[in-house]
N, C-alpha and C positions, 0 to 999 in steps of 0.2 A: 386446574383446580378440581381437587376432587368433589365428588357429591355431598362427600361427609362434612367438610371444609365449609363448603357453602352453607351447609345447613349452619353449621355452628356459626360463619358469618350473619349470617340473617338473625339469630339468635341473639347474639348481641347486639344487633342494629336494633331489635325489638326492646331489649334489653336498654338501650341508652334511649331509644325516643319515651320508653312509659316512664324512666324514671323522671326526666324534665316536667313531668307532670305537663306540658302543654303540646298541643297536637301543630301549632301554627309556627313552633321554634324555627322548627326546619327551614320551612318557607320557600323562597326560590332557588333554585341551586345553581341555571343558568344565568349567569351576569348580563351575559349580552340580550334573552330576553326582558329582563329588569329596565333594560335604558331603553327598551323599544315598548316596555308598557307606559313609561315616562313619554315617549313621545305619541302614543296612542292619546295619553290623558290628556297631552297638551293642544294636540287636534281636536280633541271632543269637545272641550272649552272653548276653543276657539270658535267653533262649527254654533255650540250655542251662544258663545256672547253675539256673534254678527248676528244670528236670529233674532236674539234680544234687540241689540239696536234696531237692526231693520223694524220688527215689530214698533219700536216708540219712539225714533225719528225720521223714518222713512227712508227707501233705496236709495233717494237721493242725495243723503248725506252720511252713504255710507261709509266716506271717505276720508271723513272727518274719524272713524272710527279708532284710527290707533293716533290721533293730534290732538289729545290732550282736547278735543272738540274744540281748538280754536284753530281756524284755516288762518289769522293772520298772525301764526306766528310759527308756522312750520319752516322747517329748517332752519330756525333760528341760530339753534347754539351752534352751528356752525358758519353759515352765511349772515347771518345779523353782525353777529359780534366780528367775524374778517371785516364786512365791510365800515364797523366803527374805528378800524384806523384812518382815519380822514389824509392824514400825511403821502399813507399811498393811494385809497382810492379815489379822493377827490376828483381827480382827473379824469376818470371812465365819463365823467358829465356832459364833461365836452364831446367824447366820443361818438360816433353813429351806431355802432353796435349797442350803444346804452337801449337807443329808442326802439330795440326790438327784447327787451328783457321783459320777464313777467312782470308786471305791475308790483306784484309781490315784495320783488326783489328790486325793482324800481324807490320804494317806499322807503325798505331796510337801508339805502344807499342816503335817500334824502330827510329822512325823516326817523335815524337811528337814536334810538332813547340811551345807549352808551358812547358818552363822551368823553376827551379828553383830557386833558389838563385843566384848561377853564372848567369843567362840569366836577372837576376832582375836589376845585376845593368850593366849588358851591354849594358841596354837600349831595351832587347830584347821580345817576347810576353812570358806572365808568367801565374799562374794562381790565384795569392796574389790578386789581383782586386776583387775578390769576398768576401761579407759581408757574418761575420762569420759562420751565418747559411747555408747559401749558401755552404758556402766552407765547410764545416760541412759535408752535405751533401755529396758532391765529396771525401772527406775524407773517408766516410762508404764506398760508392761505390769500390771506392778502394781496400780498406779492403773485401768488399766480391767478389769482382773478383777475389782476389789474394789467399782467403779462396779457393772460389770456380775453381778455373781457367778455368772460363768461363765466359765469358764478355755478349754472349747471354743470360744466365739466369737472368743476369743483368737486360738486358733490360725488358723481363716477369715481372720480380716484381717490377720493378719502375713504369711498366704499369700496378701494380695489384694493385698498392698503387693511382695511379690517379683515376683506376676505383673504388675502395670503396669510393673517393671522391665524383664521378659521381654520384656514389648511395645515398650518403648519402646527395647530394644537391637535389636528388629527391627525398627524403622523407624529406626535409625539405621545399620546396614547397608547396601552399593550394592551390588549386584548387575550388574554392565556390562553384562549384555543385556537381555532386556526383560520377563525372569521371576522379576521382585522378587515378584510373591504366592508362590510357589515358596521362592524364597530365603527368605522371611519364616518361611514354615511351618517348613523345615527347623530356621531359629534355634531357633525357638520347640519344637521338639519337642527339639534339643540340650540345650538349658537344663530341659527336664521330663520328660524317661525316663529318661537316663542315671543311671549309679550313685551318683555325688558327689549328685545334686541330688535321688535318693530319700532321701538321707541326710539331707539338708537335712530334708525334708519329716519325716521317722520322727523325727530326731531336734529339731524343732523349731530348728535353730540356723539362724535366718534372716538372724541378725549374717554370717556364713562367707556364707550367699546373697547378699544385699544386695553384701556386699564383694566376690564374685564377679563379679556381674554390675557390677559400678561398674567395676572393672580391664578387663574385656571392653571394656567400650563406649571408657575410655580408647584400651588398647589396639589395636581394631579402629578408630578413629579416626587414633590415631596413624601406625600402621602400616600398616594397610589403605588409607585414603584422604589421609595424608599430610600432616593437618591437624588442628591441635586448636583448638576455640572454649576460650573461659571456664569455660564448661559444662563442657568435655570435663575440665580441668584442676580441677576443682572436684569432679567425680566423682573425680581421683584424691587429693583432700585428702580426700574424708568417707572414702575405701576406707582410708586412712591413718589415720584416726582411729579406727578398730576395728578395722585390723589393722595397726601402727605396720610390719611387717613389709614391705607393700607401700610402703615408702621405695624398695623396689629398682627401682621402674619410673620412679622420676625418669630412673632411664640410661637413657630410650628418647626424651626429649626432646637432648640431646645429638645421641644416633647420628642420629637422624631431618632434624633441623635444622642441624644445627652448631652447636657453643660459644657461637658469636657471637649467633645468631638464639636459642637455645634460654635464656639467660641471662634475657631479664623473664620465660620460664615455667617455668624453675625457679623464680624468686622469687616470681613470684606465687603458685604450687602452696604451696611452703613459706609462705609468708606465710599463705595463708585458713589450712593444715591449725594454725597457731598460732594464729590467733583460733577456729576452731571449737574447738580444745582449751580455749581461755583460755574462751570465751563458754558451752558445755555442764560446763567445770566447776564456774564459779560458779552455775551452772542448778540441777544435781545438789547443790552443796553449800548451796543451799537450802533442795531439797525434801527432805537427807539429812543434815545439818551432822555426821554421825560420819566422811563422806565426805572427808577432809581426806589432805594428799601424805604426809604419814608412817604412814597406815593403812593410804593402798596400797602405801604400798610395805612395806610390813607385808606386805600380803598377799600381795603378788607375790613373796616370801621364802617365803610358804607352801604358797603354788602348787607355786613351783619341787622342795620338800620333796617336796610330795607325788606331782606331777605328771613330776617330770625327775629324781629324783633316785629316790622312789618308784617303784611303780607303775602309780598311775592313768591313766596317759599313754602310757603300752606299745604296747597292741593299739590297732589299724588308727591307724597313726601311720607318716606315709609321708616324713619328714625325715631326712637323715641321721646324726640323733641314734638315732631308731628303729634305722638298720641297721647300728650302732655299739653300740649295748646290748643289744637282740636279737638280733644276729647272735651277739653273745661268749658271753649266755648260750646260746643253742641249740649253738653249740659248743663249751659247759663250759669256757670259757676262766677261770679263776681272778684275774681284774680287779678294780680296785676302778672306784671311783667318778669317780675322781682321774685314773687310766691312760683308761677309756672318754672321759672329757670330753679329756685330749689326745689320744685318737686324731680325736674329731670332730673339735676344731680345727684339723689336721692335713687330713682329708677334706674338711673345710668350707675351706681355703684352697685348696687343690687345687682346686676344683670352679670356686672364683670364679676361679684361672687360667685354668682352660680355657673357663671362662666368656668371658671378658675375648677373648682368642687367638680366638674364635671369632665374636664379635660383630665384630672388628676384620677379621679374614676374610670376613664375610656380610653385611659394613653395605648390600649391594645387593640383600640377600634378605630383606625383611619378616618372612616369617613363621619361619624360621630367628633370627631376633634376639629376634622375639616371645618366639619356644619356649624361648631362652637365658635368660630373662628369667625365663620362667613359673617355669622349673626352679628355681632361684635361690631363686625365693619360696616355692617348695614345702620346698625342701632345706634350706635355711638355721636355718630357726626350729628349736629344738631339739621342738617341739609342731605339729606340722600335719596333725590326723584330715583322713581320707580324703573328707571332702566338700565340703575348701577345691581338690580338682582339677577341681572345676568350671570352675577359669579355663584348664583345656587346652582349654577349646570356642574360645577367642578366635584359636591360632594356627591350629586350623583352617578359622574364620572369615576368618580374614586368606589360609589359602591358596584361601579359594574367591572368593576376590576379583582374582585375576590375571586379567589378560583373556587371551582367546582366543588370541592371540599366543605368551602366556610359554608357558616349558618347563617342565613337573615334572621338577625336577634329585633325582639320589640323596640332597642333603640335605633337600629337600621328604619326601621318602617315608620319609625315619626321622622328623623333624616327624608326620608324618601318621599313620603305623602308631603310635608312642610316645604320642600324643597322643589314637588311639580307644583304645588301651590303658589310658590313665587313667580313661578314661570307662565302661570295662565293668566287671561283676560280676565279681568271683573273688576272695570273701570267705568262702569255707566251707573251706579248704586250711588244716591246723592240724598245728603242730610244735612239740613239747613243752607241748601247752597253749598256744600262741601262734600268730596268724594269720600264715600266710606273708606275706602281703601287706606285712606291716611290715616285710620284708626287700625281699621282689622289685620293690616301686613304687622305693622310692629308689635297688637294688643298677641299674635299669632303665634311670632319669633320669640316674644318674651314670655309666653306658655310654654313654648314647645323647651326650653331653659330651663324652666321648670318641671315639665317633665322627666326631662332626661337625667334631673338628678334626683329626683323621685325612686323612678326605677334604679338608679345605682345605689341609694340606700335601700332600695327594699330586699336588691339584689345582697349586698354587703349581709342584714338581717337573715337571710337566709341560709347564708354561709355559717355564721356563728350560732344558726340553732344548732 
């Protein structure tokens, strides 16, 4: 390149940054430093919530820090609920190996609050509520605690089965330059410090991890490199079979493809997610014949009782059912049941307009459509604890994927800040008895919705002066 050349390049580079009239367009131009400021932020957070705690409960219950601060219910959603199959574990009672188990897990065996059939229909909490893979699932579990009679080793290998996930979303990640070992580590440290995915780990619910990282890999596939195999579509049929909720990501095959190209993968996605339903339920209703559609949906009435309509579902719940019934009671609003459920209705269509409006504005921004998407998933379900936002590690996966060329636009940087923000600690902030969290994660997501189609009409406006 001659000297002349250059000048004139730099001239026009001058040229296009003064006309954007804004100096911060540009932004980072490194991707893979982008996901390593993401994971700076999410140490720093971290580094200060444990100070927090430690300052205002003491060293000694630091440990309680990522358990939802109840020690008697850690590892629950996955050891509680194996061991309320009483048909298989009953038996460990008798065993000698029972009488060296933690106490803990001693409790969970004898004194498990999910019952059976008799508890199903006395209106009492069950564990029939779970889709058949799910419950599939807890089924095995079962089965190898009462194999093994050891409920700890349990936990090892359902956390040996998330991490080959870990690994295997980070070697399905491209990195465009040529610091894929870098980009790898970074995945893999997102998907394992962050807040959602200590949660994972404290609270045993490896169902919410599994499903995480299956949506990621779609997603980063989809939208990141612009391409899905079979595989990729299959990963979003099992994430759909344990969290029927993630049906929302079918609208990323559409944006992505078009109508036309996207139509055999919709049908295919929906076709497998109905034979894995059809094939793990007659699986389950084998190895459990009380497992039958009118008990779950028994249960899933019971659920709802207790869990949406109740209580138990309250605290660190980050949906906009959460900021609809915790909001009204921390502002002593005198609601029923009846007014909170149409005001979500109400919040919950709103969101999918702006949803819609903004996807339809940013079909050229990846990871903007991702993050539409994610929100969606999170907001929707009237039930979404705080360690199903582990799938906000994907939209910033998808932004470390531009190459060197693209611009980090102002809708990238609220993706990006919203998105380390799901992933930090700030779970010890408590108002009337309840965690803030369960107001600020969804009051947060359903700002930042509103933002982004802000900026795309203001953006629109500007074109047609």
């Amino acid at each position: 390149m001659t000297h002349q050349s250059f000048q004139s390049d730099k001239k026009n580079e001058g040229q296009t940054w003064l006309s954007s009239g804004r100096k911060n367009v540009q932004g980072i131009a490194d991707p893979l430093k982008l996901l390593q400021i993401s994971v700076y932020l999410v140490v720093v957070a971290t580094a200060i919530d444990i100070i927090f705690f430690s300052m205002k409960y003491g060293i000694d219950n630091l440990f309680d820090f990522f358990y939802f601060q109840m020690k008697h219910d850690r590892f629950a959603d996955l050891i509680k609920v194996s061991l309320s199959f009483k048909f298989i574990t009953l038996p460990l009672l008798n065993k000698t190996a029972f009488a060296s188990w933690p106490q803990l897990y001693q409790d969970y065996l004898i004194h498990n609050p999910y019952g059976g059939i008799s508890s199903l229909w006395a209106g009492d909490l069950t564990h029939f509520h779970h889709p058949p893979f799910s419950q599939f699932l807890f089924t095995l579990c079962a089965y190898f605690i009462s194999s093994t009679q050891n409920a700890t080793i349990a936990l090892w290998v359902w956390f040996g089965f998330y991490m080959l996930g870990v690994i295997w979303l980070s070697h399905g990640v491209q990195h465009p330059g040529n610091r894929s070992v870098r980009y790898k580590l970074v995945t893999v440290i997102l998907c394992l410090v962050t807040y959602p995915a200590m949660l994972v780990f404290s609270r045993g619910n490896y169902n919410a991890g599994f499903t995480s990282i299956l949506i990621i890999l779609f997603l980063v596939h989809c939208f990141g490199q612009r391409k899905v195999s079979m595989g990729s579509l299959l990963f979003l049929a099992v994430a759909i079979n344990i969290r029927p909720v993630a049906l929302i990501f079918l609208f990323a095959l559409p944006v992505v493809f078009g109508f036309k190209e996207a139509v055999a993968k919709l049908l295919f996605t929906l076709a497998s997610s109905l034979f894995i339903l059809t094939v793990f339920f007659l699986i389950e209703q084998t190895l459990y014949p009380d497992y039958v559609i009118t008990n779950f949906l028994r249960g899933l009435e019971i659920y709802k009782v207790h869990y949406i309509i109740g209580s138990l579902g309250d605290s660190f719940n980050a949906s906009l059912w959460s900021l609809v019934k915790n909001g009204t009671h921390m502002a002593s609003l005198p609601l029923n049941h009846g007014d909170q459920w149409s005001i979500f209705l109400l919040v919950s269509f709103m969101a999918m307009i702006l949803a819609i409006l903004s996807i339809h504005a940013h079909k050229s921004k990846p990871a903007v459509v991702s993050f539409v998407l994610v929100c969606l998933y999170v907001l929707l379900a009237p039930i979404c604890a705080e360690y199903h936002l582990l799938v906000f590690v994907a939209p910033l996966l998808i932004l470390g994927q531009i190459n060197s060329k693209n611009i980090l636009t102002n809708q990238d940087r609220v993706v990006f800040i919203v998105s380390v923000f799901m992933l930090v600690p700030k779970n010890h902030v408590n108002y009337v008895g309840m965690p803030l969290t369960s107001i600020i994660n969804p009051l947060i997501l359903l700002v930042s919705l509103f933002l982004l189609q802000n900026m795309s009409l203001r953006s629109a406006l500007v074109k047609t002066a």
